[in-house]
N, C-alpha and C positions, 0 to 999 in steps of 0.2 A: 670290610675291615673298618673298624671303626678307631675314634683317636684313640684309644688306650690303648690299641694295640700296632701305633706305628711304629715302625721298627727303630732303635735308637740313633743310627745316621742321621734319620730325619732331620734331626734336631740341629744338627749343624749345620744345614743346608739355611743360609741368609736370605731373607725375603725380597731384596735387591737383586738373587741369583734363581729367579723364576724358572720353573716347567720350562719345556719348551716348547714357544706359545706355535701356533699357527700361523703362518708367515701372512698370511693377507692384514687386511686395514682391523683395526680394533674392534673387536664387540663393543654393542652399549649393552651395559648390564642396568638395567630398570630396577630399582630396588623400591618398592610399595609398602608405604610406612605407616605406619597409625602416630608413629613417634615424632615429635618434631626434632630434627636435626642439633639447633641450638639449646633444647629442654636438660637433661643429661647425658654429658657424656659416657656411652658405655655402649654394650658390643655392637650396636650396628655401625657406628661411627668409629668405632679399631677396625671391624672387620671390613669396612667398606673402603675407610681411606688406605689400608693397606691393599686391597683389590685393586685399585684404582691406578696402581702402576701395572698392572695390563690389560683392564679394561675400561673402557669410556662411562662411569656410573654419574645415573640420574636418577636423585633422593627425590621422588614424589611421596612429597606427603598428602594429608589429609587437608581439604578446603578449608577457607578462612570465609567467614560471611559477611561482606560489608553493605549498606544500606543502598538500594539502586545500584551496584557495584556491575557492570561491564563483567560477561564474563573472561576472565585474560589470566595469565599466571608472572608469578612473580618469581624472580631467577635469583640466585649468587652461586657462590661460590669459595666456600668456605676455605678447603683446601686443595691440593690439587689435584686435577681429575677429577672433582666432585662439584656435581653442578644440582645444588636445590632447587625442586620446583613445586612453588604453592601456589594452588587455584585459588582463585579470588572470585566468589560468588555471591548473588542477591541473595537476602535474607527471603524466605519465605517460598522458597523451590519444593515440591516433592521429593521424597525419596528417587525417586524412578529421574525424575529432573535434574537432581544435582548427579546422579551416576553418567547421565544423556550427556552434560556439560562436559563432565572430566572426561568422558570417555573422545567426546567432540576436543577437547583442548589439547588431550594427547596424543591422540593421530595427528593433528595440525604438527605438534611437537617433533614426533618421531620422523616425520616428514621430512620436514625443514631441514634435519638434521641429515637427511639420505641416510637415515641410521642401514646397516647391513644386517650382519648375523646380529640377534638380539638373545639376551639371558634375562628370563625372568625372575627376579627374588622376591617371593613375598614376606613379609613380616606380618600381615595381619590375613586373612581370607579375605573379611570384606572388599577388598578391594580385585574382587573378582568380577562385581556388578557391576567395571567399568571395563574391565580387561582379559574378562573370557572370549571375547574375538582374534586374541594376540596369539600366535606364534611362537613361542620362543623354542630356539635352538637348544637349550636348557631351560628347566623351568625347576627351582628351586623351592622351597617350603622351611625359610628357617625359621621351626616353632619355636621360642625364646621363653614362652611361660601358655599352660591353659587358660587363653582369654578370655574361653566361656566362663569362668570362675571367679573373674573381675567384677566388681562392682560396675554395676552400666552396660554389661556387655549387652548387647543389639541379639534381640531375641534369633535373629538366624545365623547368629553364628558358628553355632553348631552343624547346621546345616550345608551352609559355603563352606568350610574345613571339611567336611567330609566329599567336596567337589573338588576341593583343593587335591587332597590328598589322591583323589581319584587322575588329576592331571601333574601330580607333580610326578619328575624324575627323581628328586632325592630330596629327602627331609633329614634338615638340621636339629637336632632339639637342644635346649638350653642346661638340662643335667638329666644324671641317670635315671632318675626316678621318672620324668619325662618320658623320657627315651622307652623303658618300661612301658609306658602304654602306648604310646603311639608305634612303637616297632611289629607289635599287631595288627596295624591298621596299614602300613606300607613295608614291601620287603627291601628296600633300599633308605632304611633310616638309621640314623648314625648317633650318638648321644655325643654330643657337641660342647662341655661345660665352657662358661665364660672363663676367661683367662686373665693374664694379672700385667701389666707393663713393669715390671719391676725396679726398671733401674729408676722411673718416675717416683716411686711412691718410697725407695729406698733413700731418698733425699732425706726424708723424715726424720733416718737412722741418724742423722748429723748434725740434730740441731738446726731450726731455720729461726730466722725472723718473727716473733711473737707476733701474727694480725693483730689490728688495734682492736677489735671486737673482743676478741678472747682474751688479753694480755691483763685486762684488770679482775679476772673469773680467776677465783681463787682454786687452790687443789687440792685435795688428788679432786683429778678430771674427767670423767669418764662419756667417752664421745660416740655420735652417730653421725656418718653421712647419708645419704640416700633418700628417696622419695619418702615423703610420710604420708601412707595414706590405709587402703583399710587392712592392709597387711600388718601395720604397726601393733601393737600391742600398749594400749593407752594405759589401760590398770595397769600393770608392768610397770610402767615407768611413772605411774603416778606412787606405786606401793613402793619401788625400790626408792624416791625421793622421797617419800615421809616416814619411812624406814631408818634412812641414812640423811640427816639433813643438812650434813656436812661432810657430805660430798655432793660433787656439781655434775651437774647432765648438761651435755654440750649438745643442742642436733642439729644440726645442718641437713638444709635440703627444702623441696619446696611443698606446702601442703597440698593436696591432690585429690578431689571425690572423697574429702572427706569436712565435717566444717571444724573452722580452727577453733569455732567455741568450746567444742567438746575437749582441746587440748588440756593436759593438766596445767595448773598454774602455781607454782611452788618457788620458794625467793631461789631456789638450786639449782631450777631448770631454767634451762638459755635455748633459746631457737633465734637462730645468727641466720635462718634464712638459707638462701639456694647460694651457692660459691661456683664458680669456675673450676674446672678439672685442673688447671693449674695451680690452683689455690691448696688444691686437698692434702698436697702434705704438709705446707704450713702448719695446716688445724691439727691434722694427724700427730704431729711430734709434738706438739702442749697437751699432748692426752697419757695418762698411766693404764687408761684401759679402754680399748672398745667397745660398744655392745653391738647387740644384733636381737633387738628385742621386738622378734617378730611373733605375731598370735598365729596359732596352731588353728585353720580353717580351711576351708576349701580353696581362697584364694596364694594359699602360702604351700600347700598339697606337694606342690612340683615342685615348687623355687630351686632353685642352685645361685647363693646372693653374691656378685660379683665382688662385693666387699671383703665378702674373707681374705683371698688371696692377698686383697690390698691395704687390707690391716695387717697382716702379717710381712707382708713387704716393706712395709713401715715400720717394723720393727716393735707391733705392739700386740699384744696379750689379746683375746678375744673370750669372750662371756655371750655366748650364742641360748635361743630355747632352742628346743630338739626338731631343727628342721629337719628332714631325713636325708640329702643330699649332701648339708654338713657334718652331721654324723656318719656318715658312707665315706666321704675325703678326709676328714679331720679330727674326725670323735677318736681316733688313739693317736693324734701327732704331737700331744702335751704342750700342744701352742693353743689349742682351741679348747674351752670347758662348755661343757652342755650343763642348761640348768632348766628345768623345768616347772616351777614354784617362783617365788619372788624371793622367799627365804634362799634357796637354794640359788637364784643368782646375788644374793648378798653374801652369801658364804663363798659362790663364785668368785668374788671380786675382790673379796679380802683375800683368798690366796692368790688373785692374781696381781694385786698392785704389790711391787717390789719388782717384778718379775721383767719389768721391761729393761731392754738394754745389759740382760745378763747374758753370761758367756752360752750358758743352759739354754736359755729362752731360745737365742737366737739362734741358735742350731737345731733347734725343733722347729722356727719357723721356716727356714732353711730347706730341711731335710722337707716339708711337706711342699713347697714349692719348686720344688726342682723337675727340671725340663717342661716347667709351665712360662707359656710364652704367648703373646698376640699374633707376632710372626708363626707359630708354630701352630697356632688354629688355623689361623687364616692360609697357611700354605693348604693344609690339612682339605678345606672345605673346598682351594682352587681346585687340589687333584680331583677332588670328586666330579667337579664340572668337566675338568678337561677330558675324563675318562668318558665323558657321555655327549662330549663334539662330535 
């Protein structure tokens, strides 16, 4: 059964009123991350820190290399139940060396800790070539986006994913289109779409505080949060700015594998940088319109962009290109336009500015959000674990 088709009680069921767990001492759930915990906020960090109220989760991420650095890791503890750990290693190790390390640092870890029943979550394969000797009681595979399709991806990736999949119990994917091909490759995979914290990002609906960054960017505004990198659509935003040069491009977020020289530079376009999760609907409510001006390639193939739900929770209009994951959710909710051209997102955006904050608008973006929750993934993904204790 996958999440589309949980039955509607589900949904009422509060994430504070858990399954009913297994009476002994807590799993550690090992969660294996390419991502860094503090980089941005988004699904591994809802779906973990809500996990985390019945399981013991440890965020190992990926090594940090520092010069003659002691091999040792480095701990916190952001929220509760969630204890981050990053290896701290010599520059200049082998492949094979730096896996020898993490995989030496972790047993030490797991040790320490008398961990018991253990669940394994991966986020990335590679981290296979430290943890294919592990056990877990569960062992998990939430694929989030096809890695091998990233810019940089590590020539065997393809190869460890297909080992993965060979040892995982269940596979998460990040949308349907995803889900679509890997559901071939495992008969226990689920299409898993990110989901939207609502009543967060619904702040926006009400007017906040103008950031002092944005407060002197004249309007109409039209904004981007999220990583910018080779998924972004550069022509796009360089043609819809000298199109329109009076209208402002707001982006926010941090640049990524890709160099910021190539960004466009136009007096309309603002890039305010990476923001806190807390911050995002500040920015969110000075905008008339969002975009989502992603380029149509191999690394964008899969996406399902966490964004939409969260523009639309915020109560603003969206001007998407034709990802296919938004088009499948959103292409008929009259809250979302698909444009495919630069022209056709400037025509996009001329019907969409006026459109925020009306009676109309916002019962399209409404109706397309409804019974979408972080709680209601995340219970979603527990039952799968707990069916396979």
């Amino acid at each position: 059964m996958n999440l589309a088709e949980q039955p509607d009680s589900l949904s009422a069921v509060a994430i504070d009123h858990p399954l009913q767990s297994h009476p002994q001492t807590r799993p550690t759930l090992l969660c294996l991350s390419h991502l860094r915990w503090g980089f941005v906020y988004q699904r591994p960090q809802h779906v973990m820190s809500r996990l985390a109220q019945d399981y013991d989760v440890i965020f190992f991420e990926e090594p940090v290399f520092d010069d003659h650095a002691t091999p040792h890791l480095d701990h916190s503890q952001p929220a509760p139940g969630i204890e981050v750990v990053v290896p701290r290693l010599a520059h200049g190790l082998s492949e094979e060396q730096v896996a020898d390390a993490q995989r030496a640092l972790l047993d030490e870890l797991l040790q320490s800790r008398g961990a018991g029943e253990l669940l394994l979550w991966y986020l990335t394969p590679m981290s296979l070539a430290f943890t294919d000797h592990l056990k877990g009681a569960v062992t998990i595979f939430d694929c989030m986006d096809e890695l091998s399709a990233f810019r940089g991806a590590p020539p065997r990736l393809v190869d460890m994913e297909r080992q993965l999949m060979t040892r995982a119990d269940v596979v998460f994917t990040g949308g349907y289109s995803l889900w679509e091909a890997k559901q071939r490759q495992h008969d226990n995979a689920h299409p898993v779409p990110s989901s939207v914290d609502i009543e967060h990002f619904a702040a926006a609906r009400q007017g906040l505080p103008e950031p002092a960054d944005q407060a002197a960017i004249a309007t109409p505004r039209l904004g981007f949060f999220g990583v910018i990198d080779e998924r972004f659509d550069i022509d796009l935003v360089a043609q819809l700015a000298a199109q329109r040069p009076d209208w402002q491009i707001v982006l926010i977020g941090p640049v990524v594998k890709i160099d910021p020289a190539t960004l466009p530079r136009l007096p309309n376009i603002h890039y305010l940088g990476g923001k806190r999760y807390e911050e995002l609907p500040a920015y969110l409510a000075g905008w008339d319109v969002a975009l989502m001006p992603f380029a149509i390639n191999e690394s964008t193939r899969f996406i399902s962009p966490t964004k939409t739900p969260e523009y639309l929770a915020g109560g603003c209009p969206v001007v998407s290109t034709p990802i296919h994951d938004v088009i499948r959710g959103y292409g008929q909710s009259g809250a979302v336009t698909i444009a495919d051209t630069a022209s056709a997102f400037v025509a996009a955006i001329e019907a969409a500015l006026g459109q925020k904050g009306s009676a109309d608008f916002l019962r399209s973006a409404d109706a397309a959000l409804d019974g979408m929750s972080w709680d209601k993934t995340s219970r979603f993904m527990k039952e799968q674990i707990e069916c396979l204790r």
